[in-house]
C-alpha positions as CSV (number, residue, x, y, z in Angstrom):
1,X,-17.6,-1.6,21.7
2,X,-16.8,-2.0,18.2
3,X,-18.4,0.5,15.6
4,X,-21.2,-0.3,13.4
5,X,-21.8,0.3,10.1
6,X,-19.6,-0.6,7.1
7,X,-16.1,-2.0,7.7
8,X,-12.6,-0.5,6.9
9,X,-9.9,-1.8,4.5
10,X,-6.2,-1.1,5.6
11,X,-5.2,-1.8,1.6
12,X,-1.2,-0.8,2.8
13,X,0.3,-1.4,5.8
14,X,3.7,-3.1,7.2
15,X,2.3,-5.4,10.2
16,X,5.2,-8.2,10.0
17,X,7.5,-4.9,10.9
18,X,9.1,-5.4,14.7
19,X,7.6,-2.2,16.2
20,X,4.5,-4.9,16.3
21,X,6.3,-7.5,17.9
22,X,5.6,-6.9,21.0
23,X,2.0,-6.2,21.4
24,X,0.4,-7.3,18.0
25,X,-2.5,-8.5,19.3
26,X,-4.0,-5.2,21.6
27,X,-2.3,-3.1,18.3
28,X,-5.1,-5.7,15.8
29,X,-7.6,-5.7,19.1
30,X,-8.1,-1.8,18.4
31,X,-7.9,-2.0,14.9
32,X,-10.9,-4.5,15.3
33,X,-13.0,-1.8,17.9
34,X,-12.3,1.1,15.2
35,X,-14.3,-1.4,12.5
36,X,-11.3,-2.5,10.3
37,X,-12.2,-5.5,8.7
38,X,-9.1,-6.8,7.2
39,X,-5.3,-5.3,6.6
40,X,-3.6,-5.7,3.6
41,X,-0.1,-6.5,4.9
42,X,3.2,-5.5,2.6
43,X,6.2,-7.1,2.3
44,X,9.8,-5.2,1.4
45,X,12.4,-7.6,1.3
46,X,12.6,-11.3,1.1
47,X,13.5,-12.0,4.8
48,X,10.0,-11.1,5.8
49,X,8.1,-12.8,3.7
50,X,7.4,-16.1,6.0
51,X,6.7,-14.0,8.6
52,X,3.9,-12.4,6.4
53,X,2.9,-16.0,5.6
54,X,3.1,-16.8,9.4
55,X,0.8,-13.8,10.6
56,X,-2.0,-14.3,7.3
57,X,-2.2,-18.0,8.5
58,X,-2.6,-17.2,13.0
59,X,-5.1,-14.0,12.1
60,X,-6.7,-15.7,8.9
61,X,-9.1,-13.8,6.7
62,X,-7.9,-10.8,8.8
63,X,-4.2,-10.0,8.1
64,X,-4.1,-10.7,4.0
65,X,-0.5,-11.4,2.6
66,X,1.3,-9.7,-0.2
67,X,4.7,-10.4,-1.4
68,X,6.8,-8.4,-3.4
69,X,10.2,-6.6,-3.5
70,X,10.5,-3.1,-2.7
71,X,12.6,-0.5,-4.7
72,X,14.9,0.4,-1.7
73,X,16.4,-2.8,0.2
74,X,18.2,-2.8,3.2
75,X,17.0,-4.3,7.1
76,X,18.1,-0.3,8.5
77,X,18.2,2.7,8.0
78,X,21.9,2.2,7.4
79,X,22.4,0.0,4.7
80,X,19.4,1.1,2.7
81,X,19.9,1.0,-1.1
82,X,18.4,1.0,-4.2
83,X,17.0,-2.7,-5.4
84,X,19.0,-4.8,-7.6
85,X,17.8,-8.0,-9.8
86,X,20.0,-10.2,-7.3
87,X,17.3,-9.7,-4.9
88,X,14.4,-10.1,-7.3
89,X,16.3,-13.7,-7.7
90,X,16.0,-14.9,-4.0
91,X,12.6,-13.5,-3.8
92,X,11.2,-15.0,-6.9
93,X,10.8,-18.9,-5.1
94,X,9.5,-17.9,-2.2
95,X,6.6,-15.6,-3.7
96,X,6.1,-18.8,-6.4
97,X,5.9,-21.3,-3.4
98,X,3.2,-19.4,-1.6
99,X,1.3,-18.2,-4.7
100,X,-1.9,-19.2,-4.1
101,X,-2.3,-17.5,-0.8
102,X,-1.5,-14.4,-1.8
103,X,-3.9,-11.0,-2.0
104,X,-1.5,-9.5,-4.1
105,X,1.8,-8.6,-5.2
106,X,3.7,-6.2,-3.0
107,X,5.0,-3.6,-1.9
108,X,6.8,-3.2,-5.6
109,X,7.8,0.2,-7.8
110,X,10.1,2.9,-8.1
111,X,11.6,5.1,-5.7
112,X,14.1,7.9,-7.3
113,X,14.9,9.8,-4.3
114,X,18.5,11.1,-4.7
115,X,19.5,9.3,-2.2
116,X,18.4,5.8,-3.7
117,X,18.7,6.4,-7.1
118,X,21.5,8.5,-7.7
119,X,22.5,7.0,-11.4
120,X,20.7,5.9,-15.1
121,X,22.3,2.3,-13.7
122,X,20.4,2.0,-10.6
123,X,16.9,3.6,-11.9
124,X,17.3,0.7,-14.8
125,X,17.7,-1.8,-12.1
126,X,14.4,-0.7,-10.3
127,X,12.7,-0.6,-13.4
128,X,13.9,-4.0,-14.5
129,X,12.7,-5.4,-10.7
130,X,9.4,-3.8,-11.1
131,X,8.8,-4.7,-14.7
132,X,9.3,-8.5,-13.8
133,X,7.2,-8.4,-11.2
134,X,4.4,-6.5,-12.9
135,X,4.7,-9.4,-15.4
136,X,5.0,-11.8,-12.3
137,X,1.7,-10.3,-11.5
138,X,-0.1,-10.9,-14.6
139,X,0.7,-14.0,-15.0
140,X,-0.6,-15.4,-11.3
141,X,-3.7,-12.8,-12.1
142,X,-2.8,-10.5,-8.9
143,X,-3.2,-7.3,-7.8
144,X,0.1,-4.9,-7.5
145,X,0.8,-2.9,-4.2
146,X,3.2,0.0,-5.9
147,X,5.4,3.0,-4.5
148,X,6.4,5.6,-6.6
149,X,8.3,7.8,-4.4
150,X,9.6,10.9,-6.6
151,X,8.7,8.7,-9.7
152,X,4.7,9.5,-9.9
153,X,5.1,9.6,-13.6
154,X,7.5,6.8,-14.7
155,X,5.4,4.7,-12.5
156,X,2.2,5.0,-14.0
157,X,3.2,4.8,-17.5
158,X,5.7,2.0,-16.8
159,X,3.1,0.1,-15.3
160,X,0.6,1.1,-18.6
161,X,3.6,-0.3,-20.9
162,X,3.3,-3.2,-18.9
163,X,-0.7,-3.7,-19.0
164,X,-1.2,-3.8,-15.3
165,X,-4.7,-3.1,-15.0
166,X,-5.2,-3.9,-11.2
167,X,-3.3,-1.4,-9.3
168,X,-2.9,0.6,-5.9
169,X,-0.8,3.7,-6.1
170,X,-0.1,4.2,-2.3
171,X,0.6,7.3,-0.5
172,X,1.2,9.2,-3.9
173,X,4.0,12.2,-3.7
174,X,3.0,13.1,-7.5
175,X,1.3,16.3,-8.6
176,X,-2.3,16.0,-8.7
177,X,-2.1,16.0,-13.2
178,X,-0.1,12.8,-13.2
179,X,-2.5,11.0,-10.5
180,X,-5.3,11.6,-13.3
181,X,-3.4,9.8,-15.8
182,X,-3.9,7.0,-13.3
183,X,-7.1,7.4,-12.6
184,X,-8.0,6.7,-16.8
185,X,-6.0,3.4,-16.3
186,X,-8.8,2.8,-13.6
187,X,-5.5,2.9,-11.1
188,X,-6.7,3.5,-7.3
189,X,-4.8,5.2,-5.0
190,X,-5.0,5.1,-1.0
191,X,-4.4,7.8,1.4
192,X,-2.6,7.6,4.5
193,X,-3.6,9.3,8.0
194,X,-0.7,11.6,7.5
195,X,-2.6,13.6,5.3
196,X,-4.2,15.7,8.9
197,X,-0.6,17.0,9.3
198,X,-0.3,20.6,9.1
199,X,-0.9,22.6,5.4
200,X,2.1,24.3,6.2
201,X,4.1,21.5,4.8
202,X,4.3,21.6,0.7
203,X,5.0,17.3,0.5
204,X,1.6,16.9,2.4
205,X,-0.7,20.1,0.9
206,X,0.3,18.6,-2.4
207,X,-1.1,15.1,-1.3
208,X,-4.0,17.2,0.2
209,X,-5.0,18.5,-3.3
210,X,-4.6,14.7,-4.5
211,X,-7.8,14.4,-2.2
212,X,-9.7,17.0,-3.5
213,X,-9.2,16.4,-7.2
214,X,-9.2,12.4,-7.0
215,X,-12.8,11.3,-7.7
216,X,-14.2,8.8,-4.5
217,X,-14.3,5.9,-6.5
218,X,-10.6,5.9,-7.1
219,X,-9.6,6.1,-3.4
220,X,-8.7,3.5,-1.3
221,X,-7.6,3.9,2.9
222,X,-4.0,2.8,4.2
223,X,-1.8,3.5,7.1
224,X,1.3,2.5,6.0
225,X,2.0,1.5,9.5
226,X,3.8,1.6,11.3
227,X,4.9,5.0,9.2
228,X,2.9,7.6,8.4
229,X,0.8,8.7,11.3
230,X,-1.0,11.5,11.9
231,X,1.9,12.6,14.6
232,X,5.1,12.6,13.4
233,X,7.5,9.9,14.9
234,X,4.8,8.1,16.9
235,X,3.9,4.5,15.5
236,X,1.3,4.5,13.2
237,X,-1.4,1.3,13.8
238,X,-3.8,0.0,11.6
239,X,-6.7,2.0,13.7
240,X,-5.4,5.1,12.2
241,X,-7.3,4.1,9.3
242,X,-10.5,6.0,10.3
243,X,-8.4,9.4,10.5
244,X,-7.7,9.0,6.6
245,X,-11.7,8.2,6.1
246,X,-12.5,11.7,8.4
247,X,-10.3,13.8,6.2
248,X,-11.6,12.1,2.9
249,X,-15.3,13.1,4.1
250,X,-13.9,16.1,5.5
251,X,-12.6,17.6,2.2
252,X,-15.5,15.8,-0.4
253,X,-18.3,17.5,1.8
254,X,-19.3,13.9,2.5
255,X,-20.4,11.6,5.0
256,X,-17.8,9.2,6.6
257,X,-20.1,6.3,6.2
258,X,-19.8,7.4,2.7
259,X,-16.0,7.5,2.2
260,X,-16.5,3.7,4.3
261,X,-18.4,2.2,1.9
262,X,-17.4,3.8,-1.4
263,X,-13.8,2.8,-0.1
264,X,-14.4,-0.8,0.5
265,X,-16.1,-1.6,-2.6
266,X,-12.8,0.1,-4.1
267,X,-10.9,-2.6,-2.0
268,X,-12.9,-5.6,-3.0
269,X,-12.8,-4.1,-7.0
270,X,-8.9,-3.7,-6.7
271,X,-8.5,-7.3,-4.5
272,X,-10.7,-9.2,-5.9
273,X,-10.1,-12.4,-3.4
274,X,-10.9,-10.0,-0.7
275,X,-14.8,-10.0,-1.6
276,X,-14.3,-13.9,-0.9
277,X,-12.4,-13.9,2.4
278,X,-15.1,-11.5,3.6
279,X,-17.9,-13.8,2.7
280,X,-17.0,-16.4,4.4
C-alpha cells in the first residue's frame, strides 16, 4: 500500500544507467509504494541522453529528463577521464533538439579528484565545459544539476561568476563553511541515503555535519542511484529516498513529514516546471 502524506522528490538520480535495465519497472513500482512522486533523472555523457528522453516520454510526468555533460567521461570504469570541450560539442545538438522537454540541465560541474584532474590543462577544460553550459542554462531559463567532487569551492563561486541562480549542489564532499557560501546564493543542496553509513568514516561525518548546519529550506533528497546507498556496493533505487528524509528528521529533531514537505517545496522552488507536471 503506498504511503500517505506528502510525496518525495528524487532531485538526483541515474535511472537510464543499465543496472535498471533489467527490472526498471518493480525498481519505479517500489519507488511508487515508498511515496516518491517523481525522479529527477541525470544524464553523464551524450550516448545516454535519448535514452533519458526515451524513459521521460514511457513513465511521463514521473521520470523528468535532464541533460548535461558530466566532468568525468568515459562508458567504464576503465576509460574514465576528465571532460574535454570535444564532448561538450556532440552534446550541445542533442540537448538543443530536446530543449523544451527538459527539467533541467545535468549532471554538469567540476570534479578535481587526482585521478581526473591531474593538471592546470584539464581543470581549465572542466571549467570551460561547465561555464558553457551554465550559460547554456541561462539562456533556455533551466535549472543546473552540479557535482563538485573535491571542487566544493571553485564550484560555487564559478557558478556565482556565472550568475546561476537556480542550482542543486548534490551529494556535497565540501566542508560545511563553503556549503554556506551556497546557501547565500539561495544554492540547494540534496543528500543522499549514504549519509546512515557509519561516523567512523571522515568523507561521510563531514557530509553528516553538512546536515546539521544546512538550514531545511536549503535541502533537497537524492539517491544518486544507482550509487550511493545506504550499504556499500548494493544498488542504490530511487526508494532509498525516504532513508535520506529519516536521517534529515533524525538530526534537525524534526518530523519526517516535515523534512517531506519542506523538501518538496525546495524541489518545485529549484524545478520550477516540476510544480506543473505535478498539477496535472
Amino acid at each position: 500500500m503506498a504511503a500517505t502524506g506528502p510525496g518525495l522528490v528524487d532531485c538526483h538520480c541515474h535511472i537510464s544507467a543499465s543496472d535498471f535495465d533489467s527490472d526498471l519497472d518493480d525498481v519505479l513500482e517500489k519507488a511508487k509504494k515508498a511515496n516518491v512522486i517523481a525522479l529527477v533523472a541525470v544524464a553523464e555523457h551524450s550516448g545516454e541522453f535519448e535514452k533519458i528522453i526515451q524513459l521521460s516520454e514511457r513513465y511521463n510526468g514521473f521520470i523528468q529528463p535532464c541533460l548535461g555533460i558530466h566532468p568525468v567521461q568515459g562508458l567504464s570504469h576503465e576509460d574514465q577521464r576528465s571532460v574535454t570541450l570535444k564532448d561538450l560539442d556532440v552534446a550541445l545538438p542533442i540537448i538543443e533538439n530536446y530543449k523544451d522537454r527538459l527539467l533541467a540541465i545535468g549532471e554538469v560541474g567540476l570534479d578535481f579528484s587526482p585521478k581526473f584532474a591531474a593538471t592546470d590543462e584539464q581543470k581549465e577544460a572542466q571549467r570551460q565545459v561547465l561555464i558553457k553550459q551554465a550559460q547554456l542554462a541561462k539562456r533556455l531559463n533551466l535549472p543546473l544539476n552540479v557535482h563538485s567532487r573535491s571542487a566544493g569551492r571553485p564550484t560555487i563561486r564559478l557558478l556565482q561568476e556565472q550568475g546561476a541562480d537556480k542550482v542543486l549542489l548534490h551529494a556535497f564532499d565540501g566542508r560545511p563553511s563553503v556549503a554556506m557560501e551556497g546557501v547565500k546564493a539561495g544554492y540547494f543542496f540534496s543528500i543522499p541515503p549514504s549519509i546512515i553509513r557509519s561516523k567512523e568514516l571522515s568523507f561521510f561525518s563531514k557530509k553528516q555535519k553538512l546536515v546539521k548546519q544546512l538550514p531545511l529550506t536549503s535541502i533537497c533528497l537524492e539517491t544518486d542511484s544507482p550509487v550511493l546507498g545506504p550499504e556499500k556496493q548494493v544498488r542504490n533505487e530511487p526508494c532509498n529516498v525516504s532513508i535520506s528524509a529519516e536521517y534529515i528528521a533524525q538530526v534537525k529533531g524534526i518530523s519526517v513529514e516535515e523534512v517531506t514537505e519542506i523538501t518538496t517545496q525546495n524541489a518545485l522552488k529549484l524545478f520550477p516546471k516540476l510544480q506543473d507536471l505535478l498539477q496535472k
